[in-house]
RODO-2510 file (C-alpha; in nm, 4 decimals, decimal comma):
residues 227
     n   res          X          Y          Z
     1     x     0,5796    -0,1129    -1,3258
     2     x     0,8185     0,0502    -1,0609
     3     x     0,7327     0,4477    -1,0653
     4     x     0,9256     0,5412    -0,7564
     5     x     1,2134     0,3736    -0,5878
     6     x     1,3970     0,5227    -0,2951
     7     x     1,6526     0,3401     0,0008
     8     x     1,4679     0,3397     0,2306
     9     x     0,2556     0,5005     2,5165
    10     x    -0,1314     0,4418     2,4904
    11     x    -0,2089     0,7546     2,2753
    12     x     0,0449     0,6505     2,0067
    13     x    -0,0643     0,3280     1,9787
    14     x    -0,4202     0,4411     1,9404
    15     x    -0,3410     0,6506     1,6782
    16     x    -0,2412     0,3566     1,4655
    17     x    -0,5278     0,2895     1,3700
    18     x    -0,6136     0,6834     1,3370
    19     x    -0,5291     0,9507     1,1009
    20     x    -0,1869     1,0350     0,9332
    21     x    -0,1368     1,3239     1,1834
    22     x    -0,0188     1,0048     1,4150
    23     x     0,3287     1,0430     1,1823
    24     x     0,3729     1,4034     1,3417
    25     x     0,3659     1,2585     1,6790
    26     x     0,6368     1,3670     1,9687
    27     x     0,7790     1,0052     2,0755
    28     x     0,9036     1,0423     2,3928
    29     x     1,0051     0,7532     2,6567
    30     x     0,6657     0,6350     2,8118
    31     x     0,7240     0,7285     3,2073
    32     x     0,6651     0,4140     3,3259
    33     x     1,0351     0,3433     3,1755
    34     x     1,3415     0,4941     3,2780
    35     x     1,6659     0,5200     3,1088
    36     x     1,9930     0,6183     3,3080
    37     x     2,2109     0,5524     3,0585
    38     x     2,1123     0,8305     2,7860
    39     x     2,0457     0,5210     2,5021
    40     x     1,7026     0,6039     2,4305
    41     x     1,5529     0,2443     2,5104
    42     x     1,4360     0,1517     2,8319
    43     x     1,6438     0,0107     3,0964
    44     x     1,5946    -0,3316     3,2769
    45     x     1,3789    -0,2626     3,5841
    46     x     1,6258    -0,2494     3,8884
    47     x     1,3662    -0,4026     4,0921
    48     x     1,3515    -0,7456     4,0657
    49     x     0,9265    -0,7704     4,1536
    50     x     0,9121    -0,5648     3,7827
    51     x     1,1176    -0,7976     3,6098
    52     x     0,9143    -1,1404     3,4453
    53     x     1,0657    -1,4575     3,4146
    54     x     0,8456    -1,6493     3,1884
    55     x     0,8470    -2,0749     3,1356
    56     x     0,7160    -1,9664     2,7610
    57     x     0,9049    -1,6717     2,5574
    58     x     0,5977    -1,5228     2,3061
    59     x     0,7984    -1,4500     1,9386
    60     x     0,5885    -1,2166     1,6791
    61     x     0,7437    -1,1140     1,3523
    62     x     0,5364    -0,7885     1,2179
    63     x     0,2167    -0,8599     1,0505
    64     x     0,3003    -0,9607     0,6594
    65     x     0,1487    -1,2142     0,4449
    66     x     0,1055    -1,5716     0,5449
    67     x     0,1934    -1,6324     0,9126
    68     x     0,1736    -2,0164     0,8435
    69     x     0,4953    -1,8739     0,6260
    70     x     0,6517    -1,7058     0,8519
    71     x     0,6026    -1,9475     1,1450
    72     x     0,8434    -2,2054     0,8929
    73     x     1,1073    -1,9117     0,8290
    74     x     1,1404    -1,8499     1,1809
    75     x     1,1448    -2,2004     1,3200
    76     x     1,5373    -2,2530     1,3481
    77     x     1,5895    -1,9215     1,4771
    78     x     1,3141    -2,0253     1,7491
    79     x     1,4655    -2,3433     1,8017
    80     x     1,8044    -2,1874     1,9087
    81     x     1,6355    -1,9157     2,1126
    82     x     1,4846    -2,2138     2,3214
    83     x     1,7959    -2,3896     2,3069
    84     x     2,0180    -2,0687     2,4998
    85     x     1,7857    -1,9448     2,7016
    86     x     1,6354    -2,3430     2,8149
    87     x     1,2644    -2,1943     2,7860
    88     x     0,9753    -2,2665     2,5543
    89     x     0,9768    -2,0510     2,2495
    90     x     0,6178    -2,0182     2,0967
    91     x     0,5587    -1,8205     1,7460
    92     x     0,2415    -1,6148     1,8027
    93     x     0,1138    -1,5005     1,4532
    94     x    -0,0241    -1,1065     1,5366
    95     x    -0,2829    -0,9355     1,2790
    96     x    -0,1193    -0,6294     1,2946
    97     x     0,1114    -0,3980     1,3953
    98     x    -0,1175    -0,1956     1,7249
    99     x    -0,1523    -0,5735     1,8550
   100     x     0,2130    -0,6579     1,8479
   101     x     0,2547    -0,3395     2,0242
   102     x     0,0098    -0,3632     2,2816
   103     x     0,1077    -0,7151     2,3335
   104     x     0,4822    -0,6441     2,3954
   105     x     0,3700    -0,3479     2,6067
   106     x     0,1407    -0,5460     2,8009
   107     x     0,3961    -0,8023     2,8817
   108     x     0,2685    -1,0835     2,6550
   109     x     0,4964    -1,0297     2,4160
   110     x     0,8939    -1,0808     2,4767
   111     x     1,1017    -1,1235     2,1501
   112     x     0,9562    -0,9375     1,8653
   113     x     1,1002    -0,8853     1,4815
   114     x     0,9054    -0,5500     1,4558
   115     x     0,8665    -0,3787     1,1020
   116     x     1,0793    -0,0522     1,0076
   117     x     0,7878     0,1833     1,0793
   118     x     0,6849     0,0409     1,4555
   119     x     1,0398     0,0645     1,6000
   120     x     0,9915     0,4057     1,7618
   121     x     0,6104     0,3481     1,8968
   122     x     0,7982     0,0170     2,0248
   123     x     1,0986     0,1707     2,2024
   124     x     0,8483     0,4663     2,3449
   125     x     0,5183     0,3016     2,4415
   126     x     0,6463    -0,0813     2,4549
   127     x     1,0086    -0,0474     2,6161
   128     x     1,1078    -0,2526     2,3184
   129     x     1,4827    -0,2810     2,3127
   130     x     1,6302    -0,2885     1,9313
   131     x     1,9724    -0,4799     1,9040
   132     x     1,9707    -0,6647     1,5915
   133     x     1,8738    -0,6862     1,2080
   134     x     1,8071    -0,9200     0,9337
   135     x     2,0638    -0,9924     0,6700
   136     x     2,2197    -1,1946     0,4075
   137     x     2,5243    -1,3998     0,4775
   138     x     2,7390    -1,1430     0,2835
   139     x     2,6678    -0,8711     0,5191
   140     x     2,4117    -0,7282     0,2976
   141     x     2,0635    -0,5613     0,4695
   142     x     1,7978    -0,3943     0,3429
   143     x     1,5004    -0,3255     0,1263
   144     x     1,4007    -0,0839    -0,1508
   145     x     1,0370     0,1263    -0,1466
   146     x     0,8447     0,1298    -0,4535
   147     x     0,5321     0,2693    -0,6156
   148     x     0,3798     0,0357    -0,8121
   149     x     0,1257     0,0685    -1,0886
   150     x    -0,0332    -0,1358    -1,3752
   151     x    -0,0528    -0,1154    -1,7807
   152     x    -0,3823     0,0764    -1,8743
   153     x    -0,3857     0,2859    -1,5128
   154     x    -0,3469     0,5781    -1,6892
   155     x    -0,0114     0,6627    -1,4795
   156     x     0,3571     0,6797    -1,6998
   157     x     0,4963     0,8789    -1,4017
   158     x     0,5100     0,9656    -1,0777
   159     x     0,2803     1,3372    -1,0934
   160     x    -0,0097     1,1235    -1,2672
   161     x    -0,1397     0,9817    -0,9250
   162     x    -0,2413     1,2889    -0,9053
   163     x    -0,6559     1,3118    -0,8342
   164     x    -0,6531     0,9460    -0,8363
   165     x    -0,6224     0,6529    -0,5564
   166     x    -0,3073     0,5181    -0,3889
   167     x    -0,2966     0,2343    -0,1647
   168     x    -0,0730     0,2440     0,1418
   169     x    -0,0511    -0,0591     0,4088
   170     x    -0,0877     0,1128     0,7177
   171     x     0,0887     0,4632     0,9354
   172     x     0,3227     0,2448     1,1373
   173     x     0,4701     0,1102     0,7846
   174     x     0,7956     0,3140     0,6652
   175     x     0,8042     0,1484     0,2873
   176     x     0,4230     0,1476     0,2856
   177     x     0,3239     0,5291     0,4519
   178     x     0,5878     0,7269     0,5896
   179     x     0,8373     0,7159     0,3285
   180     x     0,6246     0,7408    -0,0053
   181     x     0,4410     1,0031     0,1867
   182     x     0,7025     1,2333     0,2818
   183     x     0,8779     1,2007    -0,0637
   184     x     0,5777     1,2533    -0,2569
   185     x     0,5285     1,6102    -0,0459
   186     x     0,8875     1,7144    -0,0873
   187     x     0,9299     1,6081    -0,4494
   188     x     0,6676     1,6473    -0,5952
   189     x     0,4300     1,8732    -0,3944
   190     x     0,1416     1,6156    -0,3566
   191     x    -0,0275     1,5240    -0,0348
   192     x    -0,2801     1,3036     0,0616
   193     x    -0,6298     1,3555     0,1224
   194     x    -0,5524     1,7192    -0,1002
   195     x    -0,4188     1,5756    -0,4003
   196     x    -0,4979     1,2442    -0,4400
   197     x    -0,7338     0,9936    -0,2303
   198     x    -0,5500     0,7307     0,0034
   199     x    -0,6482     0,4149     0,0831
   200     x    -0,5001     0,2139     0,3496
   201     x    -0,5115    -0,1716     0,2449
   202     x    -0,3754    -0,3380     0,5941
   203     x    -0,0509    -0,5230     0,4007
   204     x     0,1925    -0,5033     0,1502
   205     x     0,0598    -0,8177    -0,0101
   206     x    -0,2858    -0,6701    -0,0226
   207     x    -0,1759    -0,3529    -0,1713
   208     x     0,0292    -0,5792    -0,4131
   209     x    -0,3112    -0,7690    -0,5117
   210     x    -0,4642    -0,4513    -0,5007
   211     x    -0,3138    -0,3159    -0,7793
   212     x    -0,2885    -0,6452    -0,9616
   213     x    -0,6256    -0,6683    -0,9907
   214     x    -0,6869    -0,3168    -1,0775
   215     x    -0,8464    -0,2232    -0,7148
   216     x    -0,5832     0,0656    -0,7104
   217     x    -0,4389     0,2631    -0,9480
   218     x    -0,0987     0,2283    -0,7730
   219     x     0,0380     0,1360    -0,4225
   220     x     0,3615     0,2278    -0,1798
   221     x     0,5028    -0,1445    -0,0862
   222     x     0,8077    -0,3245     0,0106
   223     x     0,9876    -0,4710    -0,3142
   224     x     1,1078    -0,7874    -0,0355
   225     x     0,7416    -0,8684    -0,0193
   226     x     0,6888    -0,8037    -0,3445
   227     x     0,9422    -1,0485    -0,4955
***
């Protein structure tokens, strides 16, 4: 039952795994980057000893469900990046979203599909360089954050999470943390940790379970995953 639905550097990434005052965090260009042009993504190193050339190019799409899954969805779009650039192409399935950073920032990871939430960590701390998007043939893009609940929870609408639990994936996730969270404060006055008790499942699909099998009272998630 849809309650909600709305259009949606080494510190950083350690505070991934830390408390929600990581979403308040300055992102600024990690020095070790530089960036002539004004775009706000690194530029390619203009020395040619900082630049990598490697026989294998690493591809990680962000940390959702099955990555058996994924590895099949990807595999034609793998197949052609081997095909232009004449390189291996390897799918490397990453457990979540502070080791696809630190993997890409470490220079182990070169083509990445990373998820809404990650992008500016990415750009900042991982001189990750955004230039395309998934979409359908039409043209169309997108996904649509909802809070999700079950029959019996007790919760008809949106101010009844309040004093109970709510599952959200994780702070680098826009559908399942940043958005619900800043909505819920500026619509309808309710914060977590003051007004009702978070709980950080790791995935969409496990929040999804979550509340499926009546672990949480309700859950921010992707409606893409969840379909």
């Amino acid at each position: 039952m849809s309650l909600l639905r709305s259009l949606t550097c080494a510190a950083m990434l350690a505070a991934t795994m830390l408390a929600p005052s990581f979403a308040r965090a300055e992102f600024k260009l990690d020095p070790r980057f530089t960036d002539t042009n004004g775009d706000m993504v690194a530029d390619t190193p203009s020395d040619p000893a900082k630049q990598i050339d490697p026989d294998t190019l690493i591809f990680a799409y962000t940390p959702v469900e099955d990555p058996a899954v994924y590895a099949k969805v990807w595999a034609e779009f793998l197949d052609h990046l081997a095909k232009v650039t004449g390189k291996k192409v390897q799918f490397f399935p990453v457990q979540s979203n502070a080791a696809q950073l630190e993997a890409m920032r470490a220079g182990r990871l070169h083509v990445a599909g990373f998820n809404t939430g990650s992008n500016p960590i990415a750009v900042a701390c991982a001189g990750f360089v955004p230039f395309t998007m998934m979409a359908a043939k039409d043209g169309a893009y997108g996904y649509e954050m909802e809070i999700i609940t079950y029959p019996g929870s007790g919760i008809t609408k949106v101010e009844d999470i309040k004093g109970k639990k709510m599952a959200f994936t994780s702070e680098t996730s826009n559908s399942g943390y940043k958005a619900p969270s800043a909505l819920l404060k500026s619509q309808f006055g309710m914060e977590a940790g003051k007004d009702f008790e978070p709980a950080f499942s790791g995935k969409h699909d496990n929040s999804i379970i979550g509340v499926a099998n009546k672990d949480y009272p309700a859950a921010a998630v992707a409606n893409s995953v969840m379909k």
